[in-house]
C-alpha positions as CSV (number, residue, x, y, z in Angstrom):
1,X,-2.8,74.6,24.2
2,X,-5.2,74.7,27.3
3,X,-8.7,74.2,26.5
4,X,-11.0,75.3,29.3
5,X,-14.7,74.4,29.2
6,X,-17.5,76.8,30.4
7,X,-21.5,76.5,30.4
8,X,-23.0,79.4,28.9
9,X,-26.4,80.6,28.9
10,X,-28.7,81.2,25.7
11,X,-31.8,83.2,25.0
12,X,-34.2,83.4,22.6
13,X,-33.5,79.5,21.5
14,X,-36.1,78.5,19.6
15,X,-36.0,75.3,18.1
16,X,-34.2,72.1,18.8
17,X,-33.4,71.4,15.0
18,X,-31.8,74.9,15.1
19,X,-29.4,74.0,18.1
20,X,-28.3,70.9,16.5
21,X,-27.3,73.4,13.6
22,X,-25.6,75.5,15.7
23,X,-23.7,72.8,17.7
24,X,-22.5,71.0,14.5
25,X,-21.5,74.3,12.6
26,X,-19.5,75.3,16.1
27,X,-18.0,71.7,16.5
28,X,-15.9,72.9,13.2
29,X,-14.5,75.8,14.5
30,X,-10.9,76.1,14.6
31,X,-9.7,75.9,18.6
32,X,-13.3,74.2,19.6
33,X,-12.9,70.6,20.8
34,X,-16.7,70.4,21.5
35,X,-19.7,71.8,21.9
36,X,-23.0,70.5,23.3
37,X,-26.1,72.8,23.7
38,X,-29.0,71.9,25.4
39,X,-32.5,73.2,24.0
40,X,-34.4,72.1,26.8
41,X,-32.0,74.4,29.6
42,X,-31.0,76.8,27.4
43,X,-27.4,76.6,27.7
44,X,-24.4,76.2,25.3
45,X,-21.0,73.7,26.5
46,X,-18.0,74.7,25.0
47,X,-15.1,73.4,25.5
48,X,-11.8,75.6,23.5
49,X,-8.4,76.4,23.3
50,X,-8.4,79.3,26.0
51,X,-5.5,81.2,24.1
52,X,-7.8,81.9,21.2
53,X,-11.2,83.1,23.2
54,X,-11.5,86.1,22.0
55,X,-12.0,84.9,18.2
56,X,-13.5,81.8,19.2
57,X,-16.3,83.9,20.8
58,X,-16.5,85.9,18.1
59,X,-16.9,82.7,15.5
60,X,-19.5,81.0,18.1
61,X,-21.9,84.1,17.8
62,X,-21.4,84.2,14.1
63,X,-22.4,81.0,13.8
64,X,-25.6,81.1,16.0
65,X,-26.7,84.3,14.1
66,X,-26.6,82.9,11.3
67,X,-28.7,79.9,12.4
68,X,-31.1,82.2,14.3
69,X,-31.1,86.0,14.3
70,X,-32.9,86.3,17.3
71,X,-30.9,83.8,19.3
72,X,-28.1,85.3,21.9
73,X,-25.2,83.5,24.0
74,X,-24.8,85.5,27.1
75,X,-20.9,85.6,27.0
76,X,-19.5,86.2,30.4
């Protein structure tokens, strides 16, 4: 399993309470070894299994939707 880790921009963030949400509901997420996001520069760490991106992105955006609606992570 190679976990990669990549910095990835976030609009729309609103509130700090809201990214601590987000981080904790993504830290469970099957493949995800961690995940730090910065309210104050906007940007999301994640560090994954790289063999399993595709639904790991798809599970990272579910979970920040469902935390904020109006909140986007600008996915390469």
């Amino acid at each position: 399993m190679a976990m990669v880790k990549k910095v990835y921009n976030m609009e729309d963030l609103d509130c700090a309470n809201c990214a601590r949400k987000m981080q904790d509901a993504i830290c469970k997420l099957e493949g995800v070894s961690s995940c730090d996001i910065n309210f104050m520069m906007q940007k999301m760490t994640l560090e994954f299994d790289d063999a399993e991106q595709a639904k790991i992105v798809k599970a990272v955006k579910k979970c920040v939707k469902k935390v904020e609606p109006d909140c986007t992570v600008l996915f390469d």
